[in-house]
C-alpha positions in Angstrom: -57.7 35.1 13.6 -54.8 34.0 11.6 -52.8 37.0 12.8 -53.6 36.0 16.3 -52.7 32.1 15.7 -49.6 33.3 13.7 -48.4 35.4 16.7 -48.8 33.0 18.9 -47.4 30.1 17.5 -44.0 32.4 16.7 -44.0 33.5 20.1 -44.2 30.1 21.2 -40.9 28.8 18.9 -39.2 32.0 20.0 -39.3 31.6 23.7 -38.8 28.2 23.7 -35.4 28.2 21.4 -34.3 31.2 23.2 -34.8 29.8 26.7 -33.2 26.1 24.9 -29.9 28.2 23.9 -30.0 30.9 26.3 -30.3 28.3 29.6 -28.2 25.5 28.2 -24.8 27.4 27.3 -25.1 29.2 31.0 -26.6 25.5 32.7 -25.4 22.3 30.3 -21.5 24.0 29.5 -20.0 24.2 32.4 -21.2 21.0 33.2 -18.8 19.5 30.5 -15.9 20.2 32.7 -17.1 17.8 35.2 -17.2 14.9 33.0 -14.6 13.3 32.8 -14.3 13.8 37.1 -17.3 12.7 37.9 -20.1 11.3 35.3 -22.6 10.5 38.0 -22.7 14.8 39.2 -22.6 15.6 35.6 -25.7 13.2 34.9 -27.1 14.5 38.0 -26.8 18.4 37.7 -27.7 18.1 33.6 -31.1 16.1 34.6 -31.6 19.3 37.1 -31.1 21.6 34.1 -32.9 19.8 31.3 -35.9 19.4 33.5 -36.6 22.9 33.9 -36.8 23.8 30.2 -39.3 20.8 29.9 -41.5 22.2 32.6 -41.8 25.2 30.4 -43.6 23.5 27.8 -46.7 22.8 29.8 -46.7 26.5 31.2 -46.4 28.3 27.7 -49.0 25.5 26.2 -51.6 25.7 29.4 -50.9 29.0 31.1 -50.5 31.3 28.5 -52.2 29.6 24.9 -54.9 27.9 27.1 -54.2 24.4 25.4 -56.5 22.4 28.0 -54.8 18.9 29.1 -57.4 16.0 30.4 -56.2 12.3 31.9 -58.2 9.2 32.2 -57.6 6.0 32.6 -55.3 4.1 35.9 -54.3 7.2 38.1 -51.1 5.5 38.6 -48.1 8.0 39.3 -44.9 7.1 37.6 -42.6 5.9 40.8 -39.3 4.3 40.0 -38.0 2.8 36.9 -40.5 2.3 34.0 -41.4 1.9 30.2 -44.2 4.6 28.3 -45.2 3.7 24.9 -47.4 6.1 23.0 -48.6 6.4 19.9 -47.1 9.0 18.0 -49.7 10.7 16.2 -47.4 13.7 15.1 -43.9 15.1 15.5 -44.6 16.6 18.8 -46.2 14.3 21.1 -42.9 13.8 22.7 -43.6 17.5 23.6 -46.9 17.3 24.2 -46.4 14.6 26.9 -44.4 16.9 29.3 -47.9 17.7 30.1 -48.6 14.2 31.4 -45.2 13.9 33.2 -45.1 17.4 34.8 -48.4 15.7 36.7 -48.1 12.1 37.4 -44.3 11.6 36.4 -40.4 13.0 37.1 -39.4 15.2 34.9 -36.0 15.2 36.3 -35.8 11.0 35.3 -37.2 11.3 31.7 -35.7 10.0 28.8 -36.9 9.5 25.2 -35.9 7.2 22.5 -35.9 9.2 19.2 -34.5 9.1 15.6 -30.6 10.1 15.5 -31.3 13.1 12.8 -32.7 15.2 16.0 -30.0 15.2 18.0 -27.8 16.8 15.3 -30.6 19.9 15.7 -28.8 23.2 16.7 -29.6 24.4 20.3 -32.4 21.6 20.8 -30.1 18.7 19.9 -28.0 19.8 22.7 -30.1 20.2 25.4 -31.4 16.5 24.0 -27.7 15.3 24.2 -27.3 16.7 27.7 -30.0 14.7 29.1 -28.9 11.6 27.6 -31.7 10.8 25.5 -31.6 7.6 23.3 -30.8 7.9 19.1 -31.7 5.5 16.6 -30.2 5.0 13.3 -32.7 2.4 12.2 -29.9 -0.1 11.5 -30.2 -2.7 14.4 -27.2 -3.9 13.7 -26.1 -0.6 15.6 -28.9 0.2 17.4 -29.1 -2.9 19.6 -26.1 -2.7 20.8 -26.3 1.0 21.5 -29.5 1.0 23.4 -28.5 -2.2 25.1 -25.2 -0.2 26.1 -27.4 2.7 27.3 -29.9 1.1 29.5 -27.2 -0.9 31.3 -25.7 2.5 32.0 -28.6 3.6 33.7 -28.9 0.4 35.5 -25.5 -0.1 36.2 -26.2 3.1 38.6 -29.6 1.7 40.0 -31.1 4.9 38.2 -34.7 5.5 38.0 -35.1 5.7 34.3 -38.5 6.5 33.1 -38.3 5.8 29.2 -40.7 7.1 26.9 -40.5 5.3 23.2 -42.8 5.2 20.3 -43.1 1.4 19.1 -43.7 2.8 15.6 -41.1 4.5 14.4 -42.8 7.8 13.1 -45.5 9.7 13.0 -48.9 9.5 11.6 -48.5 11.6 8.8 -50.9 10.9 5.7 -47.8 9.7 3.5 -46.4 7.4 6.9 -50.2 6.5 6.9 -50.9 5.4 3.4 -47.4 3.3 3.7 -48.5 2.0 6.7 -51.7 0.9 4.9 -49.9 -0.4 1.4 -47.5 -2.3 4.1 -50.8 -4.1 6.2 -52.1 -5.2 3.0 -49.2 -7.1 1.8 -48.6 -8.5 5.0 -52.1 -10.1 5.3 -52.5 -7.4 8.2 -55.5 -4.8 9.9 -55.4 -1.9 8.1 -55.5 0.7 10.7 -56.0 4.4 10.6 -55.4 6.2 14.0 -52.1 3.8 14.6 -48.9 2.3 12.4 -48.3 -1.4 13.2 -45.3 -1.1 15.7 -42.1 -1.8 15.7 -40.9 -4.5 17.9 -37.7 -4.9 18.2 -36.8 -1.9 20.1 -39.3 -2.4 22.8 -38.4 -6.0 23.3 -34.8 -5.0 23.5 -35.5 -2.4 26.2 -38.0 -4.5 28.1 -35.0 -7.3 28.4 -32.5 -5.1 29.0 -33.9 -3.5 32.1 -35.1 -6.9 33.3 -31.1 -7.7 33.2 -30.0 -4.7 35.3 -32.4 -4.1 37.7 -36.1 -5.6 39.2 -38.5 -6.1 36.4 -40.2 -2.8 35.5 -44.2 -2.1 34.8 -45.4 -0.6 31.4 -47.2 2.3 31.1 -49.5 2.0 28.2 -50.0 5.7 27.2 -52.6 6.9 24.5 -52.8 10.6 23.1 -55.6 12.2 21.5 -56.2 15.4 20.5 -59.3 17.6 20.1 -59.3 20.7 17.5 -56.4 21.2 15.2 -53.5 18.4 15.2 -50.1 20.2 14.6 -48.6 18.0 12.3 -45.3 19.5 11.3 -43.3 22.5 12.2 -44.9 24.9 9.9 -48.4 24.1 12.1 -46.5 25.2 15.3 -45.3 28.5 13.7 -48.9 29.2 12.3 -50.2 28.7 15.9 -52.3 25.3 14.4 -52.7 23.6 18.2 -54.9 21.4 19.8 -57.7 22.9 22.1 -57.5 19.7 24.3 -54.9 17.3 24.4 -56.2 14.1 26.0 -54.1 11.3 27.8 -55.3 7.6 28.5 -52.9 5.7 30.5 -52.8 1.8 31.6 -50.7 0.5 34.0 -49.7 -2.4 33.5 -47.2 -4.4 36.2 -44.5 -6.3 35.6 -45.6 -9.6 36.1 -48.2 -9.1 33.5 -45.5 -8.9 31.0 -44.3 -12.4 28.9 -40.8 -13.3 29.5 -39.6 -14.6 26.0 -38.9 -12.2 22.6 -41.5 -13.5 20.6 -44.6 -13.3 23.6 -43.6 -9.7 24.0 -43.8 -8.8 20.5 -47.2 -10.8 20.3 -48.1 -8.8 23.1 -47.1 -5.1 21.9 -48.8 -6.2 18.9 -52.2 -6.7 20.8 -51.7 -3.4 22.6 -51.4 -1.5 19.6 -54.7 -3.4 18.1 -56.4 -1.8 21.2 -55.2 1.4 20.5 -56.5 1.6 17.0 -59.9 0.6 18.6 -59.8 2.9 21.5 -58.5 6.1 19.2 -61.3 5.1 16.6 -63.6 5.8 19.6 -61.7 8.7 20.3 -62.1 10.6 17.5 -65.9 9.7 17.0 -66.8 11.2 20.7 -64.1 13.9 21.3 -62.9 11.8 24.4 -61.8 8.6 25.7 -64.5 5.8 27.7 -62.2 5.1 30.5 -63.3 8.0 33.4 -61.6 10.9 33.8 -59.3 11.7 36.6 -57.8 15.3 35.7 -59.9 18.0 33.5 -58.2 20.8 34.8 -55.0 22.2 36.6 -54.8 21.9 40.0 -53.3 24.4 42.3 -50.0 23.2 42.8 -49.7 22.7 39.3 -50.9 26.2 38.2 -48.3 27.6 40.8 -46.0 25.1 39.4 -45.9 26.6 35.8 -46.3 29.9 37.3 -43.1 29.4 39.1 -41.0 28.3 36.0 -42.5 30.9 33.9 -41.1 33.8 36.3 -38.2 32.0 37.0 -37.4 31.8 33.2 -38.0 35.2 32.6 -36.0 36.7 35.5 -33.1 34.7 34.0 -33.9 36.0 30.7 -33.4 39.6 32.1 -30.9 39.2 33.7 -29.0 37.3 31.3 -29.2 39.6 28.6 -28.8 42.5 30.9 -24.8 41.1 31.5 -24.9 40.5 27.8 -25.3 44.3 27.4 -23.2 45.6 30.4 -20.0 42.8 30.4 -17.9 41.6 27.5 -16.9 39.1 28.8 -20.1 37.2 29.1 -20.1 37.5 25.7 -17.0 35.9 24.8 -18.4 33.1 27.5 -21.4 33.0 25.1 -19.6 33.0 22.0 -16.6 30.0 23.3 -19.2 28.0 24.9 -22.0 27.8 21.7 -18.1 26.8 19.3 -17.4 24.4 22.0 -21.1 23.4 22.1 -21.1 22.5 18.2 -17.9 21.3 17.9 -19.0 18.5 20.8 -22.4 17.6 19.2 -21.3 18.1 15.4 -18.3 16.8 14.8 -17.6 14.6 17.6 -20.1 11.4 18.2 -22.0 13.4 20.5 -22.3 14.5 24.4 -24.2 11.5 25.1 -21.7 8.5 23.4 -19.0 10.5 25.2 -20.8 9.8 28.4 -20.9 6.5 27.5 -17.4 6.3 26.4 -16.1 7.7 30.0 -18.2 5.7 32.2 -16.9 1.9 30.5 
């Protein structure tokens, strides 16, 4: 059994970094030429690109290592411009919930708020620079003004954002989880153990933000559960330690239902995550959520979906290393375009500032 996990769960890092490095120098680098021309095609063909090495997540997870994915709660489809807050019950929920978005959301339109250390990650950190996903430091002195600076990018352009962020900060590990506790009590706060209390400021900021650039945007209030083994770290991947269901509970909530001043919204987020703690304490005892169930299963269009991106990846795959073997000069393409590729997201301030930089 441990052989069987262990294969799997290095199969699964293998194709995915391969298809990460493999797909981005031949997609996201010639892209970089286009920048400083045109930043709206750039933006446009790098959401293209990104988007179909998401999609291969759910269809390596579901089609292949038979992780199931279930949905309850307000079968709302994610249409236009929008805010997702999960909880972030490990490192890889971000992952996890390209399940949810390959269904009911656009993958082509998603962006993720996450700490700045990731996007320094060789091969991933590009593809994650590419798409124009959202760093913190965790000094709002900097962050504010860099997220603020991001959003009204995307707004600027009447762009259909669908940002995903994580009000706590981190994960749920047991050493996040004990500080979380030690940081309740001295606060005069819950104690919670399926949640950290979140973090405001960022979500306030974004909500604001996006009120300022475009039509007020709805909140979807996403929950993630998992049944079976919770992959905690990297080392769980690798040992093929995955969930046998990964559960979503989502709650739409529009607009208008949001408060208007900093304070009510951080009141507000507050409550949310109060009812998260309850509902994941449910969770946890039962195995599944109370709201009904919407999705159990993968629909047709979906299974074809993944089967599509599956084929597709590996007829690239072939072909790509076939060129690799018969022309040289692919591989000097290879070898130019991964220098140029770390040069750009190592020592510069990274593919998505630069975007940034070029479109003031």
């Amino acid at each position: 059994m441990f052989r069987a996990r262990l294969f799997n769960g290095v199969s699964f890092l293998l194709i995915i970094t391969t298809v990460a490095y493999f797909g981005g120098i031949w997609f996201i680098t010639p892209t970089i030429a286009i920048l400083p021309f045109s930043v709206s095609l750039y933006r446009k063909l790098n959401d293209w690109n990104v988007a179909t090495w998401f999609r291969l997540v759910p269809a390596l997870l579901e089609l292949v290592f038979r992780v199931r994915v279930k949905i309850s709660g307000d079968h709302c489809p994610l249409e236009g411009p929008c805010v997702i807050i999960l909880n972030h019950r490990t490192r890889f929920d971000w992952l996890f919930a390209w399940c949810y978005m390959l269904r009911l959301g656009n993958l082509t339109k998603h962006k993720i708020i996450l700490k700045s250390a990731l996007k320094r990650l060789p091969i991933f950190g590009w593809a994650m620079q590419a798409a124009q996903f959202m760093f913190l430091s965790r000094d709002w002195s900097n962050d504010e003004k860099y997220m603020t600076d991001s959003i009204k990018y995307f707004t600027s352009q009447q762009y259909p954002i669908q940002l995903l962020l994580f009000p706590e900060g981190t994960d749920l590990s047991e050493s996040n989880k004990a500080k979380g506790q030690k940081y309740a009590e001295e606060h005069g706060l819950q104690k919670y153990n399926y949640v950290l209390h979140p973090r405001t400021k960022g979500f306030v900021c974004c909500i604001q933000a996006l009120r300022q650039g475009i039509r007020p945007v709805p909140v979807y209030d996403m929950t993630i559960g998992y049944v079976g083994a919770i992959p905690q770290n990297e080392s769980d991947i690798a040992t093929g330690h995955w969930p046998e269901e990964i559960h979503f509970d989502c709650t739409y909530i529009p607009s208008s239902q949001l408060p208007m001043e900093d304070s009510e919204l951080e009141g507000w987020l507050k409550t949310r995550w109060q009812q998260k703690e309850e509902k994941l304490n449910e969770f946890y005892a039962n195995n599944h959520f109370s709201t009904p169930y919407f999705e159990e299963g993968n629909s047709s269009w979906i299974q074809l979906s993944m089967l599509a991106t599956l084929i597709s990846w590996a007829t690239f795959h072939v072909a790509i290393f076939y060129g690799l073997y018969l022309f040289s000069t692919l591989r000097w393409y290879y070898l130019g375009a991964t220098l140029l590729l770390i040069i750009l997201t190592q020592f510069t301030n990274s593919l998505e500032t630069i975007v940034l930089r070029i479109y003031k």
